[in-house]
Backbone as ProteinMPNN parsed JSONL, in Angstrom:
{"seq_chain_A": "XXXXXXXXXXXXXXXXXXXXXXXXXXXXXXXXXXXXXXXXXXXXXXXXXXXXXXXXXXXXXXXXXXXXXXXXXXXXXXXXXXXXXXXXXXXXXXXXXXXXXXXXXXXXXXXXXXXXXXXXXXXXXXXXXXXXXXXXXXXXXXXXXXXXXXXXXXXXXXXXXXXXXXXXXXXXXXXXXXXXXXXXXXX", "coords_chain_A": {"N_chain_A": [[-63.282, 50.827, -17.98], [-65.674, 49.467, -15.681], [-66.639, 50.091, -11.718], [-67.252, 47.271, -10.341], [-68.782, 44.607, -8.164], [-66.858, 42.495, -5.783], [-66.977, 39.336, -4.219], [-65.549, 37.876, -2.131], [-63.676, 35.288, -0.371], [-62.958, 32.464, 2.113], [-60.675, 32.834, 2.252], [-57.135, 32.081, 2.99], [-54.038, 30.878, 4.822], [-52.225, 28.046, 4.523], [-50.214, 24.643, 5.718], [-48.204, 23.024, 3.59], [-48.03, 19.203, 3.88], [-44.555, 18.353, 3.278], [-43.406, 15.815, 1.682], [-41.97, 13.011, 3.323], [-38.337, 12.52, 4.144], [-36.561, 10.886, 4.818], [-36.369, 7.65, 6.616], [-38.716, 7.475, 9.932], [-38.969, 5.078, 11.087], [-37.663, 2.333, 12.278], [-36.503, -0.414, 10.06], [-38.866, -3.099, 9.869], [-38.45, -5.611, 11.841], [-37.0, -9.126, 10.749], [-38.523, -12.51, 10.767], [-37.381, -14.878, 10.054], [-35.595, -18.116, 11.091], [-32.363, -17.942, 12.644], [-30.801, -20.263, 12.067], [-31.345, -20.58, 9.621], [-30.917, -18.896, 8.028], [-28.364, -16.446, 6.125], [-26.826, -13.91, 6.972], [-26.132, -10.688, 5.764], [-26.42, -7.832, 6.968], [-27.983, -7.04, 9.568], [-29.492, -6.615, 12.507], [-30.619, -8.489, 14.035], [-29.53, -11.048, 13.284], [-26.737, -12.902, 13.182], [-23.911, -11.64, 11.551], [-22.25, -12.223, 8.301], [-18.791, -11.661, 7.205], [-18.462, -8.724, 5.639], [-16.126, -6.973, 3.246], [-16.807, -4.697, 1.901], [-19.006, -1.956, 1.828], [-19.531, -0.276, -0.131], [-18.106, -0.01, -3.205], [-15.055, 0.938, -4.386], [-15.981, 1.242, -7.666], [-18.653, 2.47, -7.57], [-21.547, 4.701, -8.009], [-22.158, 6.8, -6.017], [-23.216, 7.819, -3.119], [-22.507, 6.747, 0.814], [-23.35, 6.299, 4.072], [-23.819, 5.382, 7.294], [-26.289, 5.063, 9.347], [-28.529, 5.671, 12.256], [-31.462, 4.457, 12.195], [-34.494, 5.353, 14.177], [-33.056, 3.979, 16.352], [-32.099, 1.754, 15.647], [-29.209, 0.5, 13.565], [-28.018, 1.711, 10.424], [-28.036, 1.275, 6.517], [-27.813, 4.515, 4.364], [-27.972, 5.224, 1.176], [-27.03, 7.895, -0.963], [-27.623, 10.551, -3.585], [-27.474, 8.261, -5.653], [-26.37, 6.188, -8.366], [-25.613, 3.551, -8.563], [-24.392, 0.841, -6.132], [-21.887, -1.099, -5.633], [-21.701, -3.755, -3.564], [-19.562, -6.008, -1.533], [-18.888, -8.971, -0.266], [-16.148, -9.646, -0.33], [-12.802, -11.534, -1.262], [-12.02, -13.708, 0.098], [-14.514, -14.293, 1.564], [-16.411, -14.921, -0.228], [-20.202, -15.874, -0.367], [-21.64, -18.618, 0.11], [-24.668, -19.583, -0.741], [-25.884, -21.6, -1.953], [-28.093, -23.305, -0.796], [-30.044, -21.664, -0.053], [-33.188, -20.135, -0.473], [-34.242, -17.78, -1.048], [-33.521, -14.096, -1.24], [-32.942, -11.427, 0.688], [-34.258, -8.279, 1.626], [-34.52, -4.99, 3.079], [-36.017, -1.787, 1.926], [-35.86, 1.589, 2.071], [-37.448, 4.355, 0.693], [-37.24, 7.922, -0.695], [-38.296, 8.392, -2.867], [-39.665, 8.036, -6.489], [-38.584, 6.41, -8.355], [-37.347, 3.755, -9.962], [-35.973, 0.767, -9.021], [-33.412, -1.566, -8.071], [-32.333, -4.59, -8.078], [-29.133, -6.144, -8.111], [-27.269, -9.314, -8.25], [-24.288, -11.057, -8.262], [-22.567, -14.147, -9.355], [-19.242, -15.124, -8.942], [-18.615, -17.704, -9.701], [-17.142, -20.872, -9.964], [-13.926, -20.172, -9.517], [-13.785, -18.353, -8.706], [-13.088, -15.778, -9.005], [-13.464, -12.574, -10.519], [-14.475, -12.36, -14.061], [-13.341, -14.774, -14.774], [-14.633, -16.462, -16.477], [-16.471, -18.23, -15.921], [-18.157, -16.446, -14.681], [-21.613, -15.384, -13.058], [-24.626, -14.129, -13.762], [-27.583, -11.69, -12.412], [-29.71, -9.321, -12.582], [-32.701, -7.754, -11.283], [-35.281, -5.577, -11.649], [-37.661, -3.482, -9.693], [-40.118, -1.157, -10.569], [-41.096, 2.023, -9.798], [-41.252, 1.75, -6.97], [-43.33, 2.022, -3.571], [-43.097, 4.744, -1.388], [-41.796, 6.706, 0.894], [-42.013, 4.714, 3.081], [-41.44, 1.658, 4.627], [-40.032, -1.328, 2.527], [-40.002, -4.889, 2.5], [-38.21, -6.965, 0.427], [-38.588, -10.262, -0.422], [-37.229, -12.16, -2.404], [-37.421, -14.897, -4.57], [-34.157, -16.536, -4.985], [-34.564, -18.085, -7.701], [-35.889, -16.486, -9.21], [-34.117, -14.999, -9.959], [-32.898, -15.516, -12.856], [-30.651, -15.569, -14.615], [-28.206, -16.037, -13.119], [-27.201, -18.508, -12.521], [-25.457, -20.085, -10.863], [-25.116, -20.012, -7.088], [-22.793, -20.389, -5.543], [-20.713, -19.333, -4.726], [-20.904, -16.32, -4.102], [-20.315, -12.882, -4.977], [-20.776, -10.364, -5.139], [-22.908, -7.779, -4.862], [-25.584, -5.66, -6.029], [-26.948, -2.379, -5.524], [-29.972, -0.364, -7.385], [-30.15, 2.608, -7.89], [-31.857, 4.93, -10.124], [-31.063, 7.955, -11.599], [-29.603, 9.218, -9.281], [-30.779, 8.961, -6.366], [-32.675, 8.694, -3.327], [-31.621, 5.897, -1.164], [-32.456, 4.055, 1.926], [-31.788, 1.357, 3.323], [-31.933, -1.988, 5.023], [-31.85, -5.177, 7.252], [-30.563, -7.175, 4.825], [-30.204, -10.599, 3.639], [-29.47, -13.732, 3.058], [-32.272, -16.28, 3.058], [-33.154, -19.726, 3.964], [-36.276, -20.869, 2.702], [-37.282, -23.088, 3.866]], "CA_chain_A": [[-63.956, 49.783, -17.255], [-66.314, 50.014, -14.718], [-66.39, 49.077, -10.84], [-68.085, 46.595, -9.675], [-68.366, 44.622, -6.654], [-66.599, 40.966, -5.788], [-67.523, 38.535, -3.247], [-64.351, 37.18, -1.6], [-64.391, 34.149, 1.173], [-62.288, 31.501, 1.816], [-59.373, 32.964, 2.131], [-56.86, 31.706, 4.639], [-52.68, 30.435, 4.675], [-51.738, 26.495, 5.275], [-48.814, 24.46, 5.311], [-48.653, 21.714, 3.172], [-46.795, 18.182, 4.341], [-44.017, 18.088, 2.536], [-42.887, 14.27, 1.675], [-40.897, 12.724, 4.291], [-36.982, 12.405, 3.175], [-35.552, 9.781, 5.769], [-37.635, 6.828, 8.095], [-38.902, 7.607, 11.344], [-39.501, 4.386, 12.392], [-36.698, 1.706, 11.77], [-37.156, -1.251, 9.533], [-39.301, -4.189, 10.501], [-37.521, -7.03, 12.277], [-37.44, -10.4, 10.279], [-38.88, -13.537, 11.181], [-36.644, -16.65, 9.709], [-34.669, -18.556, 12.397], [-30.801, -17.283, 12.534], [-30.468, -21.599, 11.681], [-31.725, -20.924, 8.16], [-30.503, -17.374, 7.687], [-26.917, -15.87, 5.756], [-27.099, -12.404, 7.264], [-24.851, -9.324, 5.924], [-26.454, -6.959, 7.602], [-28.848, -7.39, 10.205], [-29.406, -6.445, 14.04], [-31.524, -9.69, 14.564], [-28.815, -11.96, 13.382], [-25.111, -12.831, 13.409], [-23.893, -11.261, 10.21], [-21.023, -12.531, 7.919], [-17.701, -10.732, 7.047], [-18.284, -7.741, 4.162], [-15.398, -6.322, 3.004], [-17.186, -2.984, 1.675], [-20.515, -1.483, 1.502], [-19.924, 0.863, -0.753], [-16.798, -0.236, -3.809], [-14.471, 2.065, -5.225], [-15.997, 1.986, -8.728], [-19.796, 2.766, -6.813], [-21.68, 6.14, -8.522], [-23.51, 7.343, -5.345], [-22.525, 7.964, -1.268], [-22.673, 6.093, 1.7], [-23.865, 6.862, 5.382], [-24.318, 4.494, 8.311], [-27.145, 5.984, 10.268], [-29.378, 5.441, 12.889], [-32.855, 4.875, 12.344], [-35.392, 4.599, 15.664], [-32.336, 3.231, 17.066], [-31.452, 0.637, 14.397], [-28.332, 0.792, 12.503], [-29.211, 1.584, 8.626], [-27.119, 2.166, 5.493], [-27.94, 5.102, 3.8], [-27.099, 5.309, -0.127], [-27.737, 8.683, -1.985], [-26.618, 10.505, -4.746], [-26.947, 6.877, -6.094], [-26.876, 5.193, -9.134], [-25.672, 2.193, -8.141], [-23.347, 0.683, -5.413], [-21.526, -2.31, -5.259], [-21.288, -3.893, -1.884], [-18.733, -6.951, -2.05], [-18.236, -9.445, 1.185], [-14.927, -9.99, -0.23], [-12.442, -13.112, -2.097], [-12.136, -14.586, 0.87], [-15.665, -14.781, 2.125], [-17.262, -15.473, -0.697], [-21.351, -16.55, -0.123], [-22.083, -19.935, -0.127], [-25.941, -19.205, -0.964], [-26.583, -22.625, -2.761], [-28.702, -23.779, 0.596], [-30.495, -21.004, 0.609], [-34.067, -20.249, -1.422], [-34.377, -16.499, -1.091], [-32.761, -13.337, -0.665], [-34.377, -10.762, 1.448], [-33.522, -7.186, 2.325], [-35.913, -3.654, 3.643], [-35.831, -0.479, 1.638], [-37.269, 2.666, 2.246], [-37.356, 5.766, -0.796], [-38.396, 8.842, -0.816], [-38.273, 8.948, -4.585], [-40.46, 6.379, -6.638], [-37.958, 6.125, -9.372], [-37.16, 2.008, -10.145], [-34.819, 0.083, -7.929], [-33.077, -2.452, -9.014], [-31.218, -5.45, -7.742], [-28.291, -7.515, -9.327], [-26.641, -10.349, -7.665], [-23.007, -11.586, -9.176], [-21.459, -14.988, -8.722], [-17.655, -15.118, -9.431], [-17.769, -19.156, -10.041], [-15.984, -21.972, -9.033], [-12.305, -19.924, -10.02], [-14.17, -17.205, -7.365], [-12.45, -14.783, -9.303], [-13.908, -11.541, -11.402], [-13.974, -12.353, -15.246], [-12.527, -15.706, -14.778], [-15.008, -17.162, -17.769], [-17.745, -19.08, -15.577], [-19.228, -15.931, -13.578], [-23.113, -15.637, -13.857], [-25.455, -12.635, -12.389], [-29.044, -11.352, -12.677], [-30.513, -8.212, -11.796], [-34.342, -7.683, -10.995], [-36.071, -4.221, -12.0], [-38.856, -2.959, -9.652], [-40.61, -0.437, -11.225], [-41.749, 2.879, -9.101], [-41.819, 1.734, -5.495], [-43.812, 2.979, -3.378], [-42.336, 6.136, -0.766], [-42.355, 6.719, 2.578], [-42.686, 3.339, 3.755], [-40.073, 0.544, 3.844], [-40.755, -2.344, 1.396], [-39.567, -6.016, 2.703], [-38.134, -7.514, -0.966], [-38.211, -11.471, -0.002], [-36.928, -12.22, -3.762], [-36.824, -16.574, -4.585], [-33.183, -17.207, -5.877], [-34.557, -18.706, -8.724], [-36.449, -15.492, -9.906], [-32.246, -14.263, -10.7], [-32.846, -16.844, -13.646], [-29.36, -15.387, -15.363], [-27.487, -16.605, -11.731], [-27.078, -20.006, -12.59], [-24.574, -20.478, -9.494], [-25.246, -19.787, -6.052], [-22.302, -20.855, -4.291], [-20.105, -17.965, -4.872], [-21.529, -14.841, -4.57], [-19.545, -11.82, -4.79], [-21.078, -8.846, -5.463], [-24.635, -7.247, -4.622], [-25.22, -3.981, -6.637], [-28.323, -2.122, -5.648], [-28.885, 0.781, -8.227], [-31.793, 3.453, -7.767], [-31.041, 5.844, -11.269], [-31.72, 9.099, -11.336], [-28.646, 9.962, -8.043], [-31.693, 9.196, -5.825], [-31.839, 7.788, -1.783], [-32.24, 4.504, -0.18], [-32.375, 3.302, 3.249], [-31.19, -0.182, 3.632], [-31.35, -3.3, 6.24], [-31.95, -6.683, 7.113], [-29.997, -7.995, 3.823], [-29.62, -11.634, 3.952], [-30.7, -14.562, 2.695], [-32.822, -17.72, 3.485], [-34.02, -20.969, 3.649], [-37.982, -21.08, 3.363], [-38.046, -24.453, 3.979]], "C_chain_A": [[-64.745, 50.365, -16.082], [-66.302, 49.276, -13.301], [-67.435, 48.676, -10.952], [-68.054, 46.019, -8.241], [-67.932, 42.768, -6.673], [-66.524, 40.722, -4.472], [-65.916, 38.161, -2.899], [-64.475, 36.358, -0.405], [-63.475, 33.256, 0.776], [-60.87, 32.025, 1.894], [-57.958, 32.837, 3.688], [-55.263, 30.866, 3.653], [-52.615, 29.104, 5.225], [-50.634, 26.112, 4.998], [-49.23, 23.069, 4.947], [-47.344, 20.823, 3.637], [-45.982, 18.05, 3.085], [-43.702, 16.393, 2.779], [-41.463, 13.96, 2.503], [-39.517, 12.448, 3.385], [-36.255, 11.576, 3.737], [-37.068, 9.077, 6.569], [-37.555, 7.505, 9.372], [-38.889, 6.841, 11.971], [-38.444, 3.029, 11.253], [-37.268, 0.378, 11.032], [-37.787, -2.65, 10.115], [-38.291, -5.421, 10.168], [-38.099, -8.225, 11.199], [-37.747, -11.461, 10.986], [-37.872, -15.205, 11.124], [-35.659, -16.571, 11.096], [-33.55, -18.533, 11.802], [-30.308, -18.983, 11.98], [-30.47, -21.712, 10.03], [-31.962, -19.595, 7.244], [-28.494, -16.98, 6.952], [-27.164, -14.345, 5.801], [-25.713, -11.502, 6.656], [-24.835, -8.161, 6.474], [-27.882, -6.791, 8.282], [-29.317, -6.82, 11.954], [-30.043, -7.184, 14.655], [-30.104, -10.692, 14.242], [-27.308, -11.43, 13.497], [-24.52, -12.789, 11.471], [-22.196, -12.071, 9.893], [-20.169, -11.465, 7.857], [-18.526, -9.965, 5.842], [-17.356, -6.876, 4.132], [-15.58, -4.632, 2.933], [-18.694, -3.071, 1.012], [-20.46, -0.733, 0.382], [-18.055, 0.791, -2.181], [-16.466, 0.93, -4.196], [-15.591, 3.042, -6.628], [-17.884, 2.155, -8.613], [-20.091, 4.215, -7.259], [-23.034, 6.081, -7.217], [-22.082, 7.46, -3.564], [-23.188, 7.154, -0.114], [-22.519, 6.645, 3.289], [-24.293, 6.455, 6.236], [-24.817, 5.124, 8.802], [-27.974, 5.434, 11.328], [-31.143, 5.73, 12.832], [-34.001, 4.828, 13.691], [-33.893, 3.963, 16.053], [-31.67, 1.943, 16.654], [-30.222, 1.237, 13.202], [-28.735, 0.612, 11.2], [-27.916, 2.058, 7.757], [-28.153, 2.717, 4.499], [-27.536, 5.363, 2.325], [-27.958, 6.562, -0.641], [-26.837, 9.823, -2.672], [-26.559, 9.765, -5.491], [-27.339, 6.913, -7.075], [-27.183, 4.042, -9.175], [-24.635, 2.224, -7.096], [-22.896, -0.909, -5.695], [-21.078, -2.833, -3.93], [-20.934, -5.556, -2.093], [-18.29, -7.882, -0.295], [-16.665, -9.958, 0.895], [-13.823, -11.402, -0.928], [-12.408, -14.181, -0.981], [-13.321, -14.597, 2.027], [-16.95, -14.495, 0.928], [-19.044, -16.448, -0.328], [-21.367, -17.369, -0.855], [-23.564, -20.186, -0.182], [-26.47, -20.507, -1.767], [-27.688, -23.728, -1.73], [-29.599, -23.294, 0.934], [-31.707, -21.04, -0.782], [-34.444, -18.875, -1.588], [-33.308, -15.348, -0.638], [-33.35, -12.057, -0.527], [-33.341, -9.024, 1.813], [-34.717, -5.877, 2.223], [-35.121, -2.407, 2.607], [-36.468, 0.434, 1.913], [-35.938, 3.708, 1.226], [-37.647, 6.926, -0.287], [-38.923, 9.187, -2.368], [-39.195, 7.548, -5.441], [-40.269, 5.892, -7.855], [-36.887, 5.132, -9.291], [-35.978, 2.082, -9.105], [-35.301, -1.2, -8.149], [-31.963, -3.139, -7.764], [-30.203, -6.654, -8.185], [-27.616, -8.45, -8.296], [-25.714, -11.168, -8.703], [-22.376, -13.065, -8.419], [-20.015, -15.628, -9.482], [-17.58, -16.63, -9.63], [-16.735, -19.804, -9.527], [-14.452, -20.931, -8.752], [-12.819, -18.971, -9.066], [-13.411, -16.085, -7.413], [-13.18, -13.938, -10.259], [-13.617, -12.354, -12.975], [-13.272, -13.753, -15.152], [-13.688, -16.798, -16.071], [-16.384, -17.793, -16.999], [-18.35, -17.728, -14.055], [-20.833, -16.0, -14.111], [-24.219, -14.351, -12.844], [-27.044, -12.456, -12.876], [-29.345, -10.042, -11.604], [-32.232, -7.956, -12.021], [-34.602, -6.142, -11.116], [-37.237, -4.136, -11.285], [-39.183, -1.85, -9.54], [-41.53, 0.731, -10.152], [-42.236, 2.425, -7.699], [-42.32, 2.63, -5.039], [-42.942, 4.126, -1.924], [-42.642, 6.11, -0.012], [-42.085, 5.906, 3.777], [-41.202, 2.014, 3.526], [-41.025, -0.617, 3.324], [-40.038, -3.72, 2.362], [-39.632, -6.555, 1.307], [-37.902, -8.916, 0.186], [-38.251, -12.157, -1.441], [-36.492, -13.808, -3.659], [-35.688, -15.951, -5.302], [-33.587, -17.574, -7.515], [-35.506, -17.668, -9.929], [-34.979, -14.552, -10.461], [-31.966, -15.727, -11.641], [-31.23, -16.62, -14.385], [-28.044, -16.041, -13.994], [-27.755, -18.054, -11.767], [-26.11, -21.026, -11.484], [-24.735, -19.863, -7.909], [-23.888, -19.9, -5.287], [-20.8, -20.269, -3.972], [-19.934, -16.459, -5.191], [-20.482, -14.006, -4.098], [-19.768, -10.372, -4.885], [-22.721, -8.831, -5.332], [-24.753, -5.695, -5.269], [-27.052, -3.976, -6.81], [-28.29, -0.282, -6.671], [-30.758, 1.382, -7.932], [-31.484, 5.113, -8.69], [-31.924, 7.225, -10.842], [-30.871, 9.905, -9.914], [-30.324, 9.658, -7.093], [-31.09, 8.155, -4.254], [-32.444, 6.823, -1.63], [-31.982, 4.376, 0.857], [-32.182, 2.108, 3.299], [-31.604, -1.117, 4.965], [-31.946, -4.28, 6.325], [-31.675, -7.268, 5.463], [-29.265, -9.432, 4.058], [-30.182, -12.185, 3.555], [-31.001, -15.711, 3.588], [-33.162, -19.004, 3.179], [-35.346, -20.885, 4.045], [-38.029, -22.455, 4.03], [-37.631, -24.533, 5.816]], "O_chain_A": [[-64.548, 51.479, -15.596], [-66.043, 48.073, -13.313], [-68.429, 49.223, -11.431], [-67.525, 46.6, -7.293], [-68.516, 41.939, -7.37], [-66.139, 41.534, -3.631], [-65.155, 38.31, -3.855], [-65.265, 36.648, 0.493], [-63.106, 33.081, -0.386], [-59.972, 31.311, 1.448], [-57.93, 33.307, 4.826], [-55.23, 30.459, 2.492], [-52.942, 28.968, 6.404], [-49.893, 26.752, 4.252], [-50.021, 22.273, 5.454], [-46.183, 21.209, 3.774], [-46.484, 17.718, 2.011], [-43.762, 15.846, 3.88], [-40.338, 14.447, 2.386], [-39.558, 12.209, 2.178], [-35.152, 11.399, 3.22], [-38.155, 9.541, 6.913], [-36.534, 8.02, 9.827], [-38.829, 6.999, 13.19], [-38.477, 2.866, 10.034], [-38.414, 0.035, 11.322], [-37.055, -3.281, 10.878], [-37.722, -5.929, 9.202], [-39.277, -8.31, 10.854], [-37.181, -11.454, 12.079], [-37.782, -16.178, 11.872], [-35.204, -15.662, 11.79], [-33.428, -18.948, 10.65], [-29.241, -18.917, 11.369], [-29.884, -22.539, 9.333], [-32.702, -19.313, 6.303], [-27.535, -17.429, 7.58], [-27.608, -13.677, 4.867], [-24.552, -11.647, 7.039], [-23.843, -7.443, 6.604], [-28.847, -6.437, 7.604], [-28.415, -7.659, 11.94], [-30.259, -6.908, 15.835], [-29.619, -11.102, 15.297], [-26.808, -10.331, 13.734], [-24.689, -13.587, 10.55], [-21.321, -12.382, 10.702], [-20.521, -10.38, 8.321], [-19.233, -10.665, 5.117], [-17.484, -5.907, 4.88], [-14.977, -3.711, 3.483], [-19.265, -3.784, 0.187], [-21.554, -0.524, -0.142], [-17.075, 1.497, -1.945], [-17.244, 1.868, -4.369], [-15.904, 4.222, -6.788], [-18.462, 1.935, -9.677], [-19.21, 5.049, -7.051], [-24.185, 5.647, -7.264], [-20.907, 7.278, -3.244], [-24.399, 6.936, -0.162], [-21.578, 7.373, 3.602], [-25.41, 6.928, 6.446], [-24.189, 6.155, 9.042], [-28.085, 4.237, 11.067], [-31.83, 6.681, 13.206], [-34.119, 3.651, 14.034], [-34.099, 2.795, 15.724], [-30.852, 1.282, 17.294], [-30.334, 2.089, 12.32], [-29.503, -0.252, 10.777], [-27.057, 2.878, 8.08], [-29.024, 2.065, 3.922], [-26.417, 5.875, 2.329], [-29.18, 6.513, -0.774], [-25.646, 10.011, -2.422], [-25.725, 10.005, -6.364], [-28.429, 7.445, -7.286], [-28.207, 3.45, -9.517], [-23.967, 3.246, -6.942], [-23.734, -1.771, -5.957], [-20.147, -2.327, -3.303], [-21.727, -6.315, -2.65], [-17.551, -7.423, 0.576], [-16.035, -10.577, 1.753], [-14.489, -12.434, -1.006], [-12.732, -15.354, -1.165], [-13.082, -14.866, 3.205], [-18.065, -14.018, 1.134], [-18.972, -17.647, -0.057], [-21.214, -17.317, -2.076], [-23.834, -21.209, 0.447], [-27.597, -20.382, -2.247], [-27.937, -24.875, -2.1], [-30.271, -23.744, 1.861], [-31.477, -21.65, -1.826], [-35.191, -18.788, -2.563], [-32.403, -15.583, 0.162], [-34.114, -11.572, -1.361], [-32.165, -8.836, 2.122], [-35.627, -5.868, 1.393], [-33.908, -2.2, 2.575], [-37.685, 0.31, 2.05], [-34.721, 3.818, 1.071], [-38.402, 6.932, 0.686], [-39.72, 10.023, -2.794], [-39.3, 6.392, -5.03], [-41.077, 5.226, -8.502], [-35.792, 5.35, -8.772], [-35.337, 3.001, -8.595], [-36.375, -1.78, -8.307], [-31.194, -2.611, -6.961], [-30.5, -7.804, -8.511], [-27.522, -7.849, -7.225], [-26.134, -11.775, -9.688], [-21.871, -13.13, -7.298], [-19.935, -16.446, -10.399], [-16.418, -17.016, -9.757], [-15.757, -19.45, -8.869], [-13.943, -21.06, -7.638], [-11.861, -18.698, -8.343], [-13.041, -15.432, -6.437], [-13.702, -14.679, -11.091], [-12.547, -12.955, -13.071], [-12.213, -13.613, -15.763], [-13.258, -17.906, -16.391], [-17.404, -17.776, -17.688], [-18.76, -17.997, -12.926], [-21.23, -16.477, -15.174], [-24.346, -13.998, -11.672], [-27.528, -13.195, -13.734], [-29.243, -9.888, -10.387], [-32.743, -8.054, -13.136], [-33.819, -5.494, -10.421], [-38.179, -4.628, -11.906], [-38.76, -1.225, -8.567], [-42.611, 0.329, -9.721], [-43.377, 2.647, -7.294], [-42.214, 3.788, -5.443], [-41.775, 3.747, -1.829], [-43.728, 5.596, 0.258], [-41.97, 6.203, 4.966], [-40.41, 1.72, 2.631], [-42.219, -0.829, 3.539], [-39.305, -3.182, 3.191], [-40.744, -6.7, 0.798], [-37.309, -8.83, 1.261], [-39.302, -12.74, -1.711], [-35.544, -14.157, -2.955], [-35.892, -15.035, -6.098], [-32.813, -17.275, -8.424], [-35.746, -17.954, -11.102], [-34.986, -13.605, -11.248], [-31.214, -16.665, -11.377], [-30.656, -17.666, -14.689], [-26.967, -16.464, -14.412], [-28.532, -18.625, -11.0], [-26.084, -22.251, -11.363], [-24.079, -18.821, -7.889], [-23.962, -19.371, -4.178], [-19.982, -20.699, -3.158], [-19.297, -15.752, -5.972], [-19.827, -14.233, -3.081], [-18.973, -9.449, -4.71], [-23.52, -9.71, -5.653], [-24.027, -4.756, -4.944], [-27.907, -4.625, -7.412], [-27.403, 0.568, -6.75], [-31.882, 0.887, -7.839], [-31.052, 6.139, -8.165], [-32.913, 7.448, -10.145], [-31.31, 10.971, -9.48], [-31.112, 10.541, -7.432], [-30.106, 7.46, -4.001], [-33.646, 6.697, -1.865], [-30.789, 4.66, 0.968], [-33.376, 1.811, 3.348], [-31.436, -0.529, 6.034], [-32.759, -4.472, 5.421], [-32.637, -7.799, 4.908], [-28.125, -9.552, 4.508], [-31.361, -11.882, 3.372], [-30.332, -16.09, 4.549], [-33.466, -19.297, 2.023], [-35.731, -20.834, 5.213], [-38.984, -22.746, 4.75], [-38.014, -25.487, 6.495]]}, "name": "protein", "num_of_chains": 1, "seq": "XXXXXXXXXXXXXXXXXXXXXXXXXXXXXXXXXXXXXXXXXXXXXXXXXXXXXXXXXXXXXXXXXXXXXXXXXXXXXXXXXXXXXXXXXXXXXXXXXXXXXXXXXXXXXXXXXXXXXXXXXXXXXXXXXXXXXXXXXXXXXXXXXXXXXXXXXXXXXXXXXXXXXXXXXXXXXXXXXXXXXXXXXXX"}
């Protein structure tokens, strides 16, 4: 081979942003009046009892944190969690027309929300429970989302007025940020 001669230019080292992996800036406050609110976890309102954030038979980890100065639950590792206010504080959600809660991702693989109600007998498996889970598809990252989900879009939840179980599931072992979970009355 023979030499020749090459031009070279442009040449120079950068750093690229990697994608944020936690919020910087805590989730935006809600608006509904605490009159026409069922808070479980909130720092604007007066929250009910929850037994556990995070159940036994739960495939992922749990991590109360501080975001900006706002308490936040952390889930990662996750598949899913079940977070249960308990037999004896069962939600009375038949009053209410939505159910609202902030996420932030860094991952933009689906997240999903089910909502279980244990029925009059307000017991597991007792023959009249009824649930529905919602699939949304590649959120987007970075950023927290405000879900303000009607009740009546959990068309398999034919009972409101004993809720027992909330199971948020984000497949793939991936993280969520959490808060303001509660529901409302629009009206």
């Amino acid at each position: 081979p023979s030499l020749g001669t090459i031009f070279v230019d442009n040449i120079y080292f950068y750093n690229e942003a990697l994608p944020a992996t936690e919020p910087a800036i805590a989730a935006p406050d809600p608006l509904q009046d605490q009159a026409d609110v069922i808070s479980m976890f909130s720092g604007v309102y007066t929250d009910v009892a929850v037994d556990t954030w995070r159940t036994s038979w739960s495939v992922g980890e749990l991590e109360d944190v501080m975001v900006d100065g706002n308490p936040t639950k952390k889930y990662h590792s996750l598949d899913f969690v079940g977070i249960e206010p308990g037999a004896a504080n069962l939600i009375d959600a038949s009053g209410m027309t939505h159910f609202s809660l902030d996420m932030w991702t860094p991952e933009g693989n689906d997240f999903k929300v089910k909502l279980v109600d244990f029925g009059a007998d307000g017991a597991f498996g007792g023959g009249d429970d009824t649930e529905h889970e919602i699939i949304y598809p590649g959120p987007s990252t970075g950023t927290w989302i405000s879900y303000d989900i009607p009740l009546s879009d959990f068309t398999g939840l034919t009972n409101t007025e004993h809720i027992a179980q909330f199971i948020l599931s984000k497949p793939s072992l991936g993280t969520i940020f959490v808060d303001n979970i509660y529901f409302y009355n629009e009206a």
